[in-house]
Each structure stands twice: as structure tokens, then as C-alpha cells.
C-alpha positions as CSV (number, residue, x, y, z in Angstrom):
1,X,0.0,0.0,0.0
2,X,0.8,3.6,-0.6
3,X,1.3,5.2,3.2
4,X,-1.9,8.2,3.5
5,X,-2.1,11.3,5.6
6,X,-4.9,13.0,6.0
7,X,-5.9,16.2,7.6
8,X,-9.1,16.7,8.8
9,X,-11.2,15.4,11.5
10,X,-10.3,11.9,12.9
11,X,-13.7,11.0,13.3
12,X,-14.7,11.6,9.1
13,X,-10.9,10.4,9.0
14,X,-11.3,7.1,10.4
15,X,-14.7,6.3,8.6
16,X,-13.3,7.1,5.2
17,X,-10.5,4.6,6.0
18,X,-13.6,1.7,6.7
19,X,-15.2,2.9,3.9
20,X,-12.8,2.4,1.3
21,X,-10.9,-1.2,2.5
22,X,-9.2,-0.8,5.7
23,X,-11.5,-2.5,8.1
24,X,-9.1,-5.1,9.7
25,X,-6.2,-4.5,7.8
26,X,-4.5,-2.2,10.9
27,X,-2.1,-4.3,12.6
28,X,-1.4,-1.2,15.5
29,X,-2.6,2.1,16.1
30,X,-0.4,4.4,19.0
31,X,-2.1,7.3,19.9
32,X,-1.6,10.4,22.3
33,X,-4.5,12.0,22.3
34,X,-4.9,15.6,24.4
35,X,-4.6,14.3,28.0
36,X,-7.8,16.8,29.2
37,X,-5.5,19.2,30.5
38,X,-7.7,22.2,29.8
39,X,-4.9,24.1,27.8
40,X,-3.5,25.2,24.8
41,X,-0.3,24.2,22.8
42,X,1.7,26.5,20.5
43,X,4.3,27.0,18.4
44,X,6.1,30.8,17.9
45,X,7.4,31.9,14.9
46,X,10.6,30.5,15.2
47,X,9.4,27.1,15.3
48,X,10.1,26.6,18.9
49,X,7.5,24.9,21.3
50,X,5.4,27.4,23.4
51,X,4.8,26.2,27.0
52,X,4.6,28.5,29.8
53,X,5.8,31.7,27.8
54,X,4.8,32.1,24.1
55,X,5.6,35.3,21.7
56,X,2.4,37.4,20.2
57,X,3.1,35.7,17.2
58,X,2.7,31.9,18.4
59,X,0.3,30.0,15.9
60,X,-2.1,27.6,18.3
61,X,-0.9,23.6,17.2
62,X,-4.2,22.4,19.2
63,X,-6.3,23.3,22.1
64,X,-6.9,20.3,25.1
65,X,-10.3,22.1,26.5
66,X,-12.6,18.8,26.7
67,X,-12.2,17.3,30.4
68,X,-14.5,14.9,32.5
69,X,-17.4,12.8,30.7
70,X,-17.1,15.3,27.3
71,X,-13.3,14.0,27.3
72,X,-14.1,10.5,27.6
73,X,-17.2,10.7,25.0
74,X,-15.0,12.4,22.8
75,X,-12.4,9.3,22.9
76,X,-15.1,6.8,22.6
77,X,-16.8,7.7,19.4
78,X,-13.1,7.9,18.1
79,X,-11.9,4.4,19.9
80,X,-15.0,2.3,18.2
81,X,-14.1,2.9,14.9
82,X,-10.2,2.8,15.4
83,X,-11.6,-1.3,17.2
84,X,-13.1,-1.6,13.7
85,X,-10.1,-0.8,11.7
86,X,-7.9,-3.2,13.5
87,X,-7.0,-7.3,12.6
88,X,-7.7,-9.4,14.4
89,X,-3.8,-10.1,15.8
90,X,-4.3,-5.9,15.7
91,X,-2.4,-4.1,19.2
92,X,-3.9,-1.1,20.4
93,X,-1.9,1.5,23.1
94,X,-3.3,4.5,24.4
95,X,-0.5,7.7,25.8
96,X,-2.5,9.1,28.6
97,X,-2.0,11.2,31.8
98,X,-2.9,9.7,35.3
99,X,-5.3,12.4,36.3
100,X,-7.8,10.7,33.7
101,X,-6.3,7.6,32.5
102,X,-8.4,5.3,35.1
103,X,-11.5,6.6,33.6
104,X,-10.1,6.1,30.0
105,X,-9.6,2.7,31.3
106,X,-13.0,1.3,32.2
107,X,-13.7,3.3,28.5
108,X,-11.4,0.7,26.8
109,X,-12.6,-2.4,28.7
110,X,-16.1,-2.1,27.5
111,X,-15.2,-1.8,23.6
112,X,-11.8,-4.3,23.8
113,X,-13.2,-6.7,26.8
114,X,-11.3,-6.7,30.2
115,X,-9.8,-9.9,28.9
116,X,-7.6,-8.1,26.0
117,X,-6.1,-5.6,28.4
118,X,-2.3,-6.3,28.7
119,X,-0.9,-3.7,30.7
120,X,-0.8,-0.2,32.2
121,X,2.5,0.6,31.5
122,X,4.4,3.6,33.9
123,X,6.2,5.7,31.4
124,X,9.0,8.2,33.0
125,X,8.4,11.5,30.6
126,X,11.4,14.0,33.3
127,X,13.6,14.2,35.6
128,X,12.4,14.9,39.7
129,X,10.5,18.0,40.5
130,X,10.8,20.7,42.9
131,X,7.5,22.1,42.9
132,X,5.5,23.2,46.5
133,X,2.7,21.4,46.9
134,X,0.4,18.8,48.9
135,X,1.1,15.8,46.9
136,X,4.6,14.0,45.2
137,X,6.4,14.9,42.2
138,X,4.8,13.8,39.2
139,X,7.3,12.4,36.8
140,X,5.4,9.5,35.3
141,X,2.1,9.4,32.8
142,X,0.7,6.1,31.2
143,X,0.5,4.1,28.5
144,X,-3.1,1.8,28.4
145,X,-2.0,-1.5,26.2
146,X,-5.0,-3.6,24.7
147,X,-4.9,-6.0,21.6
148,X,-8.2,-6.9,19.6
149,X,-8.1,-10.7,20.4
150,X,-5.8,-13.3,22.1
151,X,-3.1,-13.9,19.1
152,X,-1.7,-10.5,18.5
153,X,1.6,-10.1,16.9
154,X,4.3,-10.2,19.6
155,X,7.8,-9.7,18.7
156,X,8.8,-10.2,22.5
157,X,10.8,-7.2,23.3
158,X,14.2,-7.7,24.9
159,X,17.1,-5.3,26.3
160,X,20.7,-6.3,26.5
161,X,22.4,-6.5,30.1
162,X,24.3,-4.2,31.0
163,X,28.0,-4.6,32.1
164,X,26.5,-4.8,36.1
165,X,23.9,-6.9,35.6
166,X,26.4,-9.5,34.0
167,X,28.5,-9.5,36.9
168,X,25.2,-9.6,39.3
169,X,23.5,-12.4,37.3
170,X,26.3,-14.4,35.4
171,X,28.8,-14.2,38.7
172,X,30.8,-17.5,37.5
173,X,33.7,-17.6,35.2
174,X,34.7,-20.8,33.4
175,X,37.9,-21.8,32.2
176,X,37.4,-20.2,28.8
177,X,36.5,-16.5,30.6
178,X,32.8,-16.5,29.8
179,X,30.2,-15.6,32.1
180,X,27.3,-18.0,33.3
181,X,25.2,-18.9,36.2
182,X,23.5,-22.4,36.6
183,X,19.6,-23.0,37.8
184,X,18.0,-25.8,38.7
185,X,17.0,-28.4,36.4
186,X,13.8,-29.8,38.3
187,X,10.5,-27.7,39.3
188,X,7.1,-27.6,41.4
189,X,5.0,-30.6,40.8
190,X,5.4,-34.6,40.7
191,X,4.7,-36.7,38.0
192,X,4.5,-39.8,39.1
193,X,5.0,-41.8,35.2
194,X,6.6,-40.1,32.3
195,X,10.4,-39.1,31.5
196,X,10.5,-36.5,34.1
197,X,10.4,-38.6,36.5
198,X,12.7,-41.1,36.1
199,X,16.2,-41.2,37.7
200,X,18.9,-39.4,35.9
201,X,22.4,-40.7,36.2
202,X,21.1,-42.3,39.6
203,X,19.3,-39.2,40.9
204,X,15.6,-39.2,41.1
205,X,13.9,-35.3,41.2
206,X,13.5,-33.9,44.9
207,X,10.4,-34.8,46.4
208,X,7.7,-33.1,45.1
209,X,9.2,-32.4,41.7
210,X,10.1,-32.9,38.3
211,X,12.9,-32.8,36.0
212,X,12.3,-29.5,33.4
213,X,12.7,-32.1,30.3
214,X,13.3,-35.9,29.4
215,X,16.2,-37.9,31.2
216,X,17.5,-38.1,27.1
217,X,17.0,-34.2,27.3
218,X,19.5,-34.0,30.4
219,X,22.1,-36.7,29.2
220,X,22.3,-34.7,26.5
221,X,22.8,-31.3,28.1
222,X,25.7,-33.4,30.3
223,X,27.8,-34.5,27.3
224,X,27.7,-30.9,25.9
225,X,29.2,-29.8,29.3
226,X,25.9,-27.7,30.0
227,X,25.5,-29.2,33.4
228,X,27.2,-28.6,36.3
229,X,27.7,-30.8,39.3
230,X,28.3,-29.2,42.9
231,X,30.9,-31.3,45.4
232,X,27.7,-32.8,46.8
233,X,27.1,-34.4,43.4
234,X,23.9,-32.5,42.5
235,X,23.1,-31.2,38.8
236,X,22.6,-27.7,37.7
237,X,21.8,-26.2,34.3
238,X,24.9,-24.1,33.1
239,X,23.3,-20.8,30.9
240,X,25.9,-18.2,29.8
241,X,25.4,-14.7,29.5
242,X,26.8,-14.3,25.7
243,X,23.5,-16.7,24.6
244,X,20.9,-15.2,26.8
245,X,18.8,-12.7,24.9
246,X,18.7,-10.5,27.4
247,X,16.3,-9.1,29.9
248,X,12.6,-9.1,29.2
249,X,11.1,-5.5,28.8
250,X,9.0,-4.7,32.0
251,X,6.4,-2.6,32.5
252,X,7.8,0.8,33.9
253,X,9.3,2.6,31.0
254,X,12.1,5.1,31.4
255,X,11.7,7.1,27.9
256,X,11.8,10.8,28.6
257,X,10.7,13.3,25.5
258,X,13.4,15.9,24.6
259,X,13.4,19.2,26.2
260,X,13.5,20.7,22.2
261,X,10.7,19.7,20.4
262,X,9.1,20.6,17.2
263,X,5.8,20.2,18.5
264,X,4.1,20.2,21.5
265,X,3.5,16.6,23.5
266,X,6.3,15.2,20.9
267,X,7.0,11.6,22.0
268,X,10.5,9.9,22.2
269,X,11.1,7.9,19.6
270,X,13.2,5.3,20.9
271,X,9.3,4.3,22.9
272,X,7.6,4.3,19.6
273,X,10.2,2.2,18.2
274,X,9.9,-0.4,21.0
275,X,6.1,0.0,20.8
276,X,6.5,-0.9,17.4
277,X,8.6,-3.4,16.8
278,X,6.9,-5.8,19.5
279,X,3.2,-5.3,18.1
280,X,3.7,-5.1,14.7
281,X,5.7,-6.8,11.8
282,X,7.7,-5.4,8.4
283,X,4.7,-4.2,6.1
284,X,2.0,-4.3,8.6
285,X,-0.1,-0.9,8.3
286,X,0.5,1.6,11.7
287,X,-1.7,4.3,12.3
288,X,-1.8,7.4,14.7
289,X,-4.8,9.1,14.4
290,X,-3.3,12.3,16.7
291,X,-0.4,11.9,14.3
292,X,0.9,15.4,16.0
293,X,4.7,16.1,14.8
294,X,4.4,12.5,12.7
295,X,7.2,10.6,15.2
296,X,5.3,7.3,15.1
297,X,4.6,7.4,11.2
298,X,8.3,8.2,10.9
299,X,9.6,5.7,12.9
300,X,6.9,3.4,11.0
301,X,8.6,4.1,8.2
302,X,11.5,4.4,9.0
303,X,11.1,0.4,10.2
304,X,9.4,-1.0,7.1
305,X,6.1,-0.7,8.1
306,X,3.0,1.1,6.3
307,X,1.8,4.3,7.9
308,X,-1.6,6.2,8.0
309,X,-1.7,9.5,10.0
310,X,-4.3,12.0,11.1
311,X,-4.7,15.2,12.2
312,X,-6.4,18.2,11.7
313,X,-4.1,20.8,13.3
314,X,-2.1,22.8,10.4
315,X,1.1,22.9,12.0
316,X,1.1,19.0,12.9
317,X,0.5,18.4,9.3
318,X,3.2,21.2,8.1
319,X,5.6,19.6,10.6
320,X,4.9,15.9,9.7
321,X,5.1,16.6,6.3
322,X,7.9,17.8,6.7
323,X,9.4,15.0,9.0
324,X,8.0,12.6,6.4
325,X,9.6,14.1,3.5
326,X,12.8,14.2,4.9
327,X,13.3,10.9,5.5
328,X,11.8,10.1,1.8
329,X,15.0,11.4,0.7
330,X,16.8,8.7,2.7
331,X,15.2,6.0,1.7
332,X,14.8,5.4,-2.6
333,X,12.9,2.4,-1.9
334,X,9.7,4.0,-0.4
335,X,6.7,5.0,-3.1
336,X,6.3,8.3,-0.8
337,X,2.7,9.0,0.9
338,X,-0.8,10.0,-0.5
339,X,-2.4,13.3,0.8
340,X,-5.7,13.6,1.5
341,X,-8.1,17.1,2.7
342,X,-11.5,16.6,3.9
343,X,-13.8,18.6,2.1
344,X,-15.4,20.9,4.6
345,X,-18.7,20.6,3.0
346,X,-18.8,17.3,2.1
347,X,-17.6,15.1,4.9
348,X,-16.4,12.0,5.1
349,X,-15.4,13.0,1.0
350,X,-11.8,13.3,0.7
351,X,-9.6,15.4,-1.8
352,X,-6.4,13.8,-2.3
353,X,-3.6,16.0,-3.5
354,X,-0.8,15.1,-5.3
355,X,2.5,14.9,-2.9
């Protein structure tokens, strides 16, 4: 497919995409939709973010005035078609802040199912705060993690160990200077027939346990030298740290945005590159309907996938394009992306123009 951004309303947005094929073809959709903060974002003439001081000239990149049961309608109308566009091994992750993210929560149950909620992941956005007040420093916000059904894509993420952790996990050195630790190669339960419990190399499992795999499994393991046998004659499983593949992600992210960017709420990209490359594979379609500066198309594309953005701010869509078409240049492979206006009098038509 041809990657499509479209400017406009996400709402005519999304149902021109279900309209003209894309129902179930969206293998992940990351969004970070305004987190009900009762303000307004801008950008001054120089490009640079607005926050708490802004020039006469600053141009308004969006305004976050819903809040309460306004906010939460407002996502839901958007949230049941973007359920629609996904497949059925489709992700779904939701950037919110914690002041409303509980409520976004029981939101997302009803249209996923409780059962299809994966995690609430913590994500670290800055450094400790010194601000006076009754409460603690807030230096986290969240990230709601659904998928459509219960065989989504999962590329199980993984991060390499550090230098300390390979001394703290892998503590033992053999004779050939690599690392490695040794576990146990029995665990909870008996079986009473079957391989894993019969006696290897004289040794029947502890009481109340099993050998992890066959007695063939283990003799095996032995003449490869992958057991180890304490001075008390008992067996252990030798893993070394140059084969493990390193530690499985966890669910309190420390991905903090950069204090310099081109448009308000812009999200690191190493996150969206995690987000991803676990719920999504090469050429599946991603889609962030609150595309904002473009980072997760960009990283999309950047990562082989297809891309379909939204928004219907004129600086996101300036910025994106820009983004977008940067990257183009990088990569001769890529057809480039379709552009698409909603016709204010007409909607859900679309007016593509030429890119």
C-alpha cells in the first residue's frame, strides 16, 4: 500500500478509511490524544515549542479544552471505529495522563473486553520536581495496552544486560573466561510416570518435583558440558550470558521526551520504536490518528512498516510533512505518501492532492 495522511477530523478520517478497504487491515494504532489538561499548545514563529511563555506571534498547534465525561465521549466515538479498523492479531496503546487515564480505562474495557487488556505501562516523561505542593512529584504518565483478540503479533521485546547486571546475574567464570550462572534443572510438581520422572544418572527429582525435560533431554545437556555438578554431586543447568537474549522488557518505561521539540506533546522515539517493533511486523499498516509532529509514522517508516496518520491541526500536518519528507529522501525504496483534505462541505469525501 501507498502510506496516506490525511488532515481533517479523525472521526470523518477514520470512517473514510472503513469505507474504502481498511476495516481489519490495521495491525497497530499508537495514539496520544490531548490528556484533558484544559490548555493550549503552540508554536512561535521560530518554530520553537510554546509552554509556559509564548511570543504574540505563536500560531495555536491544538487546544486540550474537553475534560470529564465530554473528554471520555469524545475518545469513545473515536476508539470504536479505530476497534473496527484493526485485525484481528491488531495491538492497540493508548498515551494518557494519570489524572484521567483510570477513567479512559474502564472506557477501553467495554469496547476491547477486560480480557484483552495487557498492561498499564508507567512511562518516566522528566527528571524529579521541585515544585510546592500537597502531593509527590509527578514524573510518570501512562501508556493503556489492549490487543483486539488473544493472538496478537508479539515480537517479545528484549534489552541487552548491562555490564553490572552481568557480573550480578552471570557471577561465575569458566575456564574459557565467559560468564554463566547455573539453575535448577527440576521444578514444582510430581509426575509420578513419564520421563520427568525417572532417575537421571542415579538421581531421582526432589520430592515433590520434576525434571524441566526428558532424562534423554538431560544426558544430553551433560555431554555438551551444559551441566554442572556441585561437590555434593547435585546437577545444575549451566546458561551463559553471551546466549541469553537479554532481559525481558518490564512494564515501567524510562523514555523521557526531549526538552527541544518541534511540536508540543512530541514523543521519544526510541518508545515508539519499541512500541513498534513488539506489536507489529515489516509491512503491517500503523496508524496514529493524533499523528501530531508524525514521530510514530516516521519511525513506522523508517522500520518497514506502512503508515496512516491523522490530524487536523495545520502545524502537525506542516511539521509531519515535513518530517515525512525528509526521511523520503533517505530511503529510494519508499513509493512516498498519499495526501488527502477533507472537504469541509462534504464530509467524510476526501480530496487527495498530489505529494
Amino acid at each position: 500500500m501507498k502510506n496516506i495522511l490525511i488532515k481533517g477530523d479523525n472521526v470523518a478520517g477514520l470512517n473514510w478509511l472503513i469505507e474504502n478497504g481498511y476495516q481489519g487491515k490495521v495491525d497497530l494504532v499508537y495514539i496520544d490524544p490531548p490528556f484533558a489538561t484544559g490548555g493550549t499548545f503552540s508554536v512561535d514563529d521560530n518554530g520553537r515549542v510554546a509552554t509556559i511563555s509564548k511570543s504574540e506571534k505563536s500560531v495555536v498547534a491544538y487546544k486540550d479544552t474537553l475534560q470529564g465525561t465530554e473528554f471520555i465521549d469524545f475518545l469513545r466515538e473515536r476508539i470504536k471505529l479505530i476497534y473496527k479498523l484493526l485485525s484481528e492479531q491488531g495491538s492497540f496503546y493508548l498515551h494518557i495522563d494519570y489524572k484521567i487515564g483510570h477513567y479512559v480505562k474502564v472506557m477501553l474495557d467495554e469496547i476491547f473486553g477486560v480480557d484483552n487488556f495487557r498492561n498499564d505501562i508507567t512511562r518516566i516523561k522528566c527528571n524529579p520536581k521541585n515544585f510546592s505542593r500537597i502531593g509527590y512529584g509527578n514524573i510518570k504518565d501512562m501508556i493503556l495496552f489492549y490487543t483486539k483478540g488473544k493472538n496478537p503479533i508479539w515480537n517479545e521485546p528484549r534489552i541487552e544486560h548491562s555490564e553490572e547486571d552481568q557480573k550480578r546475574l552471570y557471577s561465575k567464570i569458566d575456564k574459557d573466561g565467559r560468564r554463566y550462572t547455573t539453575v535448577p534443572i527440576h521444578a514444582p510438581g510430581e509426575t509420578k510416570d513419564g520421563k520427568t520422572a525417572q532417575a537421571f544418572k542415579g538421581i531421582y527429582p526432589p520430592k515433590g518435583r520434576h525434571w524441566r525435560c526428558s532424562v534423554e533431554e538431560l544426558e544430553e545437556l551433560d555431554k555438551k558440558g551444559l551441566i554442572e555438578w556441585s561437590e555434593k554431586g547435585n546437577p545444575r543447568k549451566i546458561n551463559y550470558a553471551d546466549e541469553m537474549l537479554g532481559k525481558k522488557v518490564q512494564d515501567i518505561w524510562d523514555f523521557k521526551d526531549s526538552m527541544y521539540p518541534d511540536y508540543p506533546t512530541q514523543k521519544n522515539p526510541d518508545m515508539l520504536s519499541l512500541i513498534i517493533s513488539a506489536s507489529s511486523n515489516e509491512n503491517s499498516i500503523v496508524m496514529d490518528c493524533f499523528c501530531g509532529s508524525g514521530s510514530t509514522l516516521k519511525v513506522a517508516q523508517n522500520m518497514g512498516r506502512n503508515w496512516i496518520g491523522i490530524d487536523q491541526s495545520d502545524v502537525a500536518i506542516e511539521i509531519t510533512k515535513k518530517a515525512i519528507s525528509q526521511d523520503l529522501s533517505l530511503f529510494s525504496s519508499n513509493d512516498g505518501f498519499d495526501y488527502y483534505e477533507l472537504l469541509p462541505n462534504a464530509l467524510p469525501r476526501m480530496q487527495q492532492k498530489e505529494e
